[in-house]
N, C-alpha and C positions, 0 to 999 in steps of 0.2 A: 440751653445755652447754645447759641452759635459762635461757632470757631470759624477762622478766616487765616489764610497764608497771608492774608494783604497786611503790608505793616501799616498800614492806614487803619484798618481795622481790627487788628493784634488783639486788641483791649478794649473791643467794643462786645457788649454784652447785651441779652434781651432775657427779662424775666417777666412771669405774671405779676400783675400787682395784687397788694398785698392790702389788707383793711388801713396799715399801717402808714400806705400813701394817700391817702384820701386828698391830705394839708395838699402835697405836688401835683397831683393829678387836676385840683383846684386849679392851681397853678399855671400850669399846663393848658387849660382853658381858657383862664383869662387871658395868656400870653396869646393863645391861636386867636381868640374874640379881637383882640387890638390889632393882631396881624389883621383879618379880614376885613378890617371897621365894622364890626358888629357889637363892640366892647357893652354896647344899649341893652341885646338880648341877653348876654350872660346873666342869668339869675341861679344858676346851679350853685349848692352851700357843700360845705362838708357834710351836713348832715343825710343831705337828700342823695351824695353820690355810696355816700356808707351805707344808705339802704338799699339802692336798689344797684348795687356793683356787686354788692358783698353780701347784702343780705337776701335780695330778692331775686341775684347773679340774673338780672333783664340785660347785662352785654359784659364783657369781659373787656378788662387793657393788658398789656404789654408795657414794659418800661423800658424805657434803653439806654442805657449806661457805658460811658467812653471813660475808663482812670476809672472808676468806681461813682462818677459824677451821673445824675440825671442828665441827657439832653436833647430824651424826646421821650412821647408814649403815641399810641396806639387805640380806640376805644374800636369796639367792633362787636357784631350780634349777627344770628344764624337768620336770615329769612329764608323764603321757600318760592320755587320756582312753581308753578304747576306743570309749564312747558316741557319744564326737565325733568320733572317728578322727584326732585330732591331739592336738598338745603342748599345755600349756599351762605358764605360770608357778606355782611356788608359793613363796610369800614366806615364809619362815621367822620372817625376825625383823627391825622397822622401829622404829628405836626412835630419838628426837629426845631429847636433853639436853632435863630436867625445864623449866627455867629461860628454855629459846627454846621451847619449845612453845604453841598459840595466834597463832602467824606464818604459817601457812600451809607454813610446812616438809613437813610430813608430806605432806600433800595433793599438793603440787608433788613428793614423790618417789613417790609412789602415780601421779600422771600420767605419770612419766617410766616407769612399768614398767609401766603400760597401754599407754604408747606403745611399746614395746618388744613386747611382747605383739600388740601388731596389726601393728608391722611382721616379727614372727620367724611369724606367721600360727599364733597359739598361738587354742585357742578359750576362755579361760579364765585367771582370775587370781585364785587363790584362798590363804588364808590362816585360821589357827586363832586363837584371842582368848580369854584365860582368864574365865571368867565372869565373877567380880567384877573384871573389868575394864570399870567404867563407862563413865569417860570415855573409851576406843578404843571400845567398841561403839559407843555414842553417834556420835562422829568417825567410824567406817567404815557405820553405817547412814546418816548427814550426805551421803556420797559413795553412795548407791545402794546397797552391798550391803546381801547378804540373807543371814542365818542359815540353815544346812542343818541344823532342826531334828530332821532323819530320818537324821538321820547320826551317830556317832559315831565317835572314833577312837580306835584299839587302839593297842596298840604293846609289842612284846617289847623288852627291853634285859636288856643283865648277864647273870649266870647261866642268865634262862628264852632268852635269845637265843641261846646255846652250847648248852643240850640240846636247844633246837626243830632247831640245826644237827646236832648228832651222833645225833639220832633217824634220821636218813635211811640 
């Protein structure tokens, strides 16, 4: 749990989640999917995040809790640098109810996985951000990051991910 002097965040709380939030964590997804306009890809079930959150532990969430209410989570998994020769964090998806956002929620769950990050001795905490997403670039350039403008990222799914597998 993180403690805070800020009376803004007195009664803000962060736990791991639990098999038992499966149903909000759903939730939680959908809610981000709409925010993005991606609401199309969301196919994630309770079933499928209870097995591989909780059963198969392939990434880990955080839950964050202002009054004892949900009003954000955290999804996030260890990759591996070669560069750096160690792990690192990669945060998938950080997404705070439209409504408490500007409280410092975000921030305070971005500290709790840098903290985590320096104690799992990861060299790296890194995350993707849709362009026209102002207000998050804004918010995580606010916090020090920096844009990997020499970067981009691929990614096979669906059909091209079954032929790139059955080529072999």
């Amino acid at each position: 749990m993180i403690e805070s002097v800020n009376p803004d965040l007195s009664k803000f709380r962060i736990r791991p989640a639990e098999e038992s939030d499966v149903k909000l964590i759903l939730r939680f997804i959908t809610e981000l999917g709409e925010y993005e306009k991606l609401s199309h890809q969301v196919v994630a079930t309770e079933e499928k995040l209870l097995q591989t959150l909780f059963r198969q532990r392939m990434a880990e969430v955080i839950i964050g809790k202002f009054e004892e209410k949900p009003v954000g989570f955290a999804l996030f998994f260890h990759n591996y640098s070669t560069f750096l020769g160690q792990a690192g964090i990669y945060l998938e998806d950080l997404y705070i109810k439209p409504e408490m956002r500007g409280k410092g929620f975000g921030k305070t769950m971005l500290r709790h996985l840098a903290k985590l990050a320096v104690e799992r001795n990861c060299g790296r905490l890194e995350w993707a951000c849709l362009d026209w997403n102002e207000p998050a670039i804004c918010f995580y350039k606010g916090l020090g990051a920096k844009a990997l403008e020499d970067w981009t990222i691929y990614r096979v799914t669906g059909p091209e991910l079954q032929a790139l597998a059955n080529d072999l």
